[in-house]
C-alpha positions as CSV (number, residue, x, y, z in Angstrom):
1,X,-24.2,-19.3,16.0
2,X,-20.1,-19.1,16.9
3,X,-20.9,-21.9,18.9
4,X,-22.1,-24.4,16.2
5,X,-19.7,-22.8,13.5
6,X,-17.0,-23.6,15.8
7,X,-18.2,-27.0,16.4
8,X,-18.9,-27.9,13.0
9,X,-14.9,-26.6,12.0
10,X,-13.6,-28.7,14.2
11,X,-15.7,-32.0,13.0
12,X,-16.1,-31.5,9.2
13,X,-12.6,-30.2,8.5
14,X,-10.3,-31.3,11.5
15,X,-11.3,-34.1,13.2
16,X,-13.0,-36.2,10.4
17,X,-10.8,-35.1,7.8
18,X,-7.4,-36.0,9.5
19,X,-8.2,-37.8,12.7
20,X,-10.8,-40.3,11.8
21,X,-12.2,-40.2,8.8
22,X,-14.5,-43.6,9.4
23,X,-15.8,-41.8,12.4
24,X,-19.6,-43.0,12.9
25,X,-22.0,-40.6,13.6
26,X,-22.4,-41.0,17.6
27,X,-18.5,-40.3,17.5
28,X,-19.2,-36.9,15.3
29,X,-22.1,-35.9,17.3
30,X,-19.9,-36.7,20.7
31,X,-16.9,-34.7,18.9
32,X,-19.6,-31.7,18.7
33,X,-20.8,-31.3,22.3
34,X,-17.1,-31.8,23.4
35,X,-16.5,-28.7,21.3
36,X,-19.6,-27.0,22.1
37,X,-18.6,-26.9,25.2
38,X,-14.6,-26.3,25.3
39,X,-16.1,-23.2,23.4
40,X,-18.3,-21.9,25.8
41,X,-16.2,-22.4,28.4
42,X,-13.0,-20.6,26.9
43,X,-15.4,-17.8,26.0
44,X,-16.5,-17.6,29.7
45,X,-13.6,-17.4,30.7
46,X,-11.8,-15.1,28.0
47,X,-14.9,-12.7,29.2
48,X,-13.6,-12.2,32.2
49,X,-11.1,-10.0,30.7
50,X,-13.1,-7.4,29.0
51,X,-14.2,-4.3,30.4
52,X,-17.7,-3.6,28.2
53,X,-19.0,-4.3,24.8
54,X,-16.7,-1.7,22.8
55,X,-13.7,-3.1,24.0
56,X,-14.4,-6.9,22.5
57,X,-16.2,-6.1,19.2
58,X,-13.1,-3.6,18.7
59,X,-10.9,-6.8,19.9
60,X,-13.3,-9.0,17.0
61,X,-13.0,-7.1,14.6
62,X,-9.3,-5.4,14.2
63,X,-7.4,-8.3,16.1
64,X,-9.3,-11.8,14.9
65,X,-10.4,-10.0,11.5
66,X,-7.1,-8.5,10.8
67,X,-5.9,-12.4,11.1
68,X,-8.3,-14.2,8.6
69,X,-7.7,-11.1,5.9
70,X,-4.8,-12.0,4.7
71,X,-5.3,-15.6,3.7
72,X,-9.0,-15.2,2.6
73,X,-7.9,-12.4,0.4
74,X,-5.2,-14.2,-0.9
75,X,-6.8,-17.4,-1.9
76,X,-8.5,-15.7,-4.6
77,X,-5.7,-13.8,-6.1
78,X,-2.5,-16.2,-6.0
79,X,-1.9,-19.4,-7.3
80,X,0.8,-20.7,-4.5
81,X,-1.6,-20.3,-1.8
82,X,-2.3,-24.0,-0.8
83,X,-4.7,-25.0,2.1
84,X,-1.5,-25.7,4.3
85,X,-0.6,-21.9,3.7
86,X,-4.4,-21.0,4.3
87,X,-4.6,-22.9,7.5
88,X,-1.4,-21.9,8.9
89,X,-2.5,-17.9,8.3
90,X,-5.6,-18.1,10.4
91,X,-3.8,-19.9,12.9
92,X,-1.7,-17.5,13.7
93,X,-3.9,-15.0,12.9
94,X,-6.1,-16.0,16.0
95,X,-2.7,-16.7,18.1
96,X,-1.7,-13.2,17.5
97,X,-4.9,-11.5,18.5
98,X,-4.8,-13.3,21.5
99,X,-1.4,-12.4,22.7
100,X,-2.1,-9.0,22.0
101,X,-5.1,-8.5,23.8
102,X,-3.0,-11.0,26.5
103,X,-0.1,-8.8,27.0
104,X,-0.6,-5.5,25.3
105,X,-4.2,-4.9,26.0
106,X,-3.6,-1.1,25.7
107,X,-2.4,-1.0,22.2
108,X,-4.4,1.2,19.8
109,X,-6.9,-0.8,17.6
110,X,-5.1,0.2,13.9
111,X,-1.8,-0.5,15.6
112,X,-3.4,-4.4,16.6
113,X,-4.8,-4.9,13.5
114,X,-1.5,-4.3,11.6
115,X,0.8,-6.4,14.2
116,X,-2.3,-9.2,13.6
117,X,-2.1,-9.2,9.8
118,X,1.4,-8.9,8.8
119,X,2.2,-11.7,11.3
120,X,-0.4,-13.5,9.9
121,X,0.8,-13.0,6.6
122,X,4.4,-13.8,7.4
123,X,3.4,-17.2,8.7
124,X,1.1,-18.3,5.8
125,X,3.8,-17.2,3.1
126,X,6.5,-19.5,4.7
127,X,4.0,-22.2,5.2
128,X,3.3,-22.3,1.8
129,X,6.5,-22.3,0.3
130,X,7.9,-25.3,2.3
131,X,4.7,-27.2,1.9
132,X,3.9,-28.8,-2.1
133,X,1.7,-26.5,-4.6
134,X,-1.8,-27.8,-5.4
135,X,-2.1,-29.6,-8.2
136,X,-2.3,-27.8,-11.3
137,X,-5.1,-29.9,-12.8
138,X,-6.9,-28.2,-10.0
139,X,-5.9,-25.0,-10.5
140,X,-6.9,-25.2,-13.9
141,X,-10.4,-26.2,-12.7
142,X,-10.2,-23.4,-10.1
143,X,-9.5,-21.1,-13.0
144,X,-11.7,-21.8,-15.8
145,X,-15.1,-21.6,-13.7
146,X,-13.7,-18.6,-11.4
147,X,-11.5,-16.9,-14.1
148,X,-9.9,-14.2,-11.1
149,X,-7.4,-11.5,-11.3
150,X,-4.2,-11.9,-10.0
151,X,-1.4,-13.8,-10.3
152,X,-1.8,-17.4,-11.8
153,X,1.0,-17.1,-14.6
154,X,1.6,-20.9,-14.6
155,X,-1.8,-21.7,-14.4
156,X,-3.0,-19.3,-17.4
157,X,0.1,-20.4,-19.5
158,X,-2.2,-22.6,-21.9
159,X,-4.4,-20.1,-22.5
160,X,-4.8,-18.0,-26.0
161,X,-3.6,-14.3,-25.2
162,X,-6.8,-13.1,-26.7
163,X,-8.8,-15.1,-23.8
164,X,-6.6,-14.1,-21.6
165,X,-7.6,-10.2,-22.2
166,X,-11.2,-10.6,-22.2
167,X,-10.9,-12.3,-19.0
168,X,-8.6,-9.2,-17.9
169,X,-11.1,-7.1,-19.5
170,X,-14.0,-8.4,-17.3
171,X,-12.0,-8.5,-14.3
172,X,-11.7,-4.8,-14.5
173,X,-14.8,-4.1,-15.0
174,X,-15.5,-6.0,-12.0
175,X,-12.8,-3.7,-10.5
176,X,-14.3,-0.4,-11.3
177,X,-18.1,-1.8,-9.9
178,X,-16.6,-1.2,-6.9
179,X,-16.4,2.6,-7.4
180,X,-20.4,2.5,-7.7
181,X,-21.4,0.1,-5.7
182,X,-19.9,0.9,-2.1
183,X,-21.2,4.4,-2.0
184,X,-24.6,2.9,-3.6
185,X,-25.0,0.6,-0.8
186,X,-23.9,2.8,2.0
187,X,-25.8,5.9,0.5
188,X,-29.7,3.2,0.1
189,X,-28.9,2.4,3.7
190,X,-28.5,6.0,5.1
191,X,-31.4,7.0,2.9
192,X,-33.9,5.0,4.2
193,X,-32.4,5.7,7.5
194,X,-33.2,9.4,6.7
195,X,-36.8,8.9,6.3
196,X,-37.3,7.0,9.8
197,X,-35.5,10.1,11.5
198,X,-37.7,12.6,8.9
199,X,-34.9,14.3,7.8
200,X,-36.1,15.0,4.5
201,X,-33.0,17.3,3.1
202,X,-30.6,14.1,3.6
203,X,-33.0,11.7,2.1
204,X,-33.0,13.8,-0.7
205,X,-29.2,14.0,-1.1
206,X,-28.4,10.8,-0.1
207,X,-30.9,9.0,-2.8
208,X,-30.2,11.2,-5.9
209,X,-26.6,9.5,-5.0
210,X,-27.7,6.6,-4.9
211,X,-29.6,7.4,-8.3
212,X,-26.3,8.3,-9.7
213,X,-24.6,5.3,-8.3
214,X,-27.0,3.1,-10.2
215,X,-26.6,4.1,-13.3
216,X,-22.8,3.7,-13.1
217,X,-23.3,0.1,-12.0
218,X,-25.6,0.0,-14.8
219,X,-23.5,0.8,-17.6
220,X,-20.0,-0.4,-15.8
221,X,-21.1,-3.9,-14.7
222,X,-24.9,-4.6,-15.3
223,X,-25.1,-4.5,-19.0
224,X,-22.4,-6.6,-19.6
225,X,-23.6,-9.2,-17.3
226,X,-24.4,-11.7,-20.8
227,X,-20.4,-10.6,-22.4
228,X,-18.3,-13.1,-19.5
229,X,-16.5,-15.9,-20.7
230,X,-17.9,-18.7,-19.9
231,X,-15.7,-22.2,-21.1
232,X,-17.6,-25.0,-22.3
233,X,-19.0,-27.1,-19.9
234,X,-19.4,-24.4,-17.5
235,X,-23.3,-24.2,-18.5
236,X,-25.3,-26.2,-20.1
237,X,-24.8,-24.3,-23.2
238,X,-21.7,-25.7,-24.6
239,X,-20.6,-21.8,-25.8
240,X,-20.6,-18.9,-24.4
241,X,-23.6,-17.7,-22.6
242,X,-26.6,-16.7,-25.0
243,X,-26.9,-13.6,-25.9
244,X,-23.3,-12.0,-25.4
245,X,-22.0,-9.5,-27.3
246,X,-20.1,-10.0,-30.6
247,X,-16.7,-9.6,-28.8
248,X,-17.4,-12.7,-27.2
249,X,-15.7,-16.2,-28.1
250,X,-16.4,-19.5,-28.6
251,X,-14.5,-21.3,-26.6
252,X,-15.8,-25.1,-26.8
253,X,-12.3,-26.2,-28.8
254,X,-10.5,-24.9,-26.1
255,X,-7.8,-27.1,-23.9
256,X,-5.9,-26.8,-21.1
257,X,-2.8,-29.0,-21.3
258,X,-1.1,-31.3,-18.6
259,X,2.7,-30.9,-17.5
260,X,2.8,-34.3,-19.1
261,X,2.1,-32.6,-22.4
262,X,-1.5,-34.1,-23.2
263,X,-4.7,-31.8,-23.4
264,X,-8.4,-32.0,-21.5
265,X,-11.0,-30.6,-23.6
266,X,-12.5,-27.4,-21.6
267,X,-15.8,-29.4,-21.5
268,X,-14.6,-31.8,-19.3
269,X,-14.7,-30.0,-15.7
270,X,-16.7,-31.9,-13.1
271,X,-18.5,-30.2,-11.1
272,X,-21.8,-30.0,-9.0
273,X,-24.3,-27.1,-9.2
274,X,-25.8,-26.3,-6.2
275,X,-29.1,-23.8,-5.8
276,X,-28.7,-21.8,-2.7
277,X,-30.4,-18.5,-2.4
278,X,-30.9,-17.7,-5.9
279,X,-27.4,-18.2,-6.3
280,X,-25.3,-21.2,-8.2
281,X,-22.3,-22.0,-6.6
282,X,-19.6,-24.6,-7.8
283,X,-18.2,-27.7,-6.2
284,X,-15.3,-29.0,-8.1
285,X,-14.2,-32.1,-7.8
């Protein structure tokens, strides 16, 4: 599976993308088993430099996760964050993890993980200062279909303060979810758990948590699943999703205006719809 993923990055979004975008479809498929097998081969080799199991998946996941946090956190919470900034802080996220378990292969696992992410960090910051902002048209788009916390001043400048709050307002609740829904997860798992090993006093513990846990998400997050905003165009309801509650607005007048001073009407967002899993998930354009 790292194999193809690692194949498939290198085609779709490095070599196609930048190098040759006409590419025909023996070239991509050559392009593939070229990187198929650089991969296996550096993994080989890199193998040879762990002791036992522990030692790598502690390596995986403090030293190369610590260097993709940063920018895949930050994509969804700031605006400046362009793909050159993105790019550059998994770069040297995986650069870092592999000079530290290069040359300080003793370090402690919380120490790697913090020298990993803040360096990480450091370098996608810089890189996306010096390099242009994306386009606010598309972080408009971005915006109006995700609606996230954080900060997009610039981008939210257009919008009516009152908007604005029920946005914050489901953010938060979205926030405090969180509170119920780790320790519901972890608590389903180990209860279920507890009935395999028969230990009936834990399974009893662990699901009246879980009970509890439910009905927090329930009246935190689940019952105001039909109160989002949702801008026209976003369904195929040109309002707000049916049924909300009576806080919610109609928002099919609403614009976002253009640094050139002219206005889109919020219906006018491409984008595709895809069906995966259950789940829709949005393609702008």
């Amino acid at each position: 599976g790292v194999v193809n993923a690692g194949a498939s990055y290198w085609v779709k979004d490095v070599y196609q993308a930048y190098i040759a975008p006409n590419a025909t479809e023996t070239a991509l498929m050559r392009q593939s088993r070229i990187a198929s097998v650089f991969i296996t081969v550096f993994g080989l080799l890199f193998s040879l430099m762990i002791n036992n199991i522990n030692e790598i998946w502690g390596w995986i996941t403090m030293g190369i996760g610590g260097g993709f946090m940063m920018p895949f956190l930050l994509r969804w919470y700031w605006f400046r964050l362009n793909g050159y900034g993105f790019a550059a802080g998994c770069v040297a996220g995986i650069l870092a993890a592999i000079a530290q378990k290069s040359l300080l292969p003793g370090v402690a696992e919380y120490a790697a993980f913090g020298m990993v992410t803040m360096f990480s960090l450091v370098c996608m910051i810089i890189v996306t200062l010096v390099t242009p902002q994306t386009d606010i048209s598309v972080l408009r788009r971005f915006y109006k279909v995700i609606r996230p916390w954080g900060f997009w001043g610039p981008v939210t400048d257009n919008i009516e303060r009152s908007v604005k709050g029920r946005i914050n307002r489901e953010n938060m609740r979205g926030a405090l979810s969180w509170v119920f829904a780790v320790p519901w997860q972890i608590c389903m798992f180990l209860a279920l758990l507890a009935v395999v090993m028969r230990q009936v006093v834990a399974m009893v513990c662990l699901t009246i948590i879980t009970g509890v846990c439910s009905v927090g998400l329930y009246m935190v997050w689940y019952r105001h699943l039909d109160e989002h905003v949702t801008f026209a165009g976003e369904d195929d309801d040109s309002s707000v999703t049916p049924g909300a509650g009576e806080d919610d607005v109609d928002l099919r007048e609403f614009n976002m205006g253009h640094e050139d001073g002219s206005e889109s009407p919020a219906y006018a967002i491409p984008e595709i719809k895809t069906s995966l899993g259950g789940a829709t998930y949005y393609s702008l354009s």
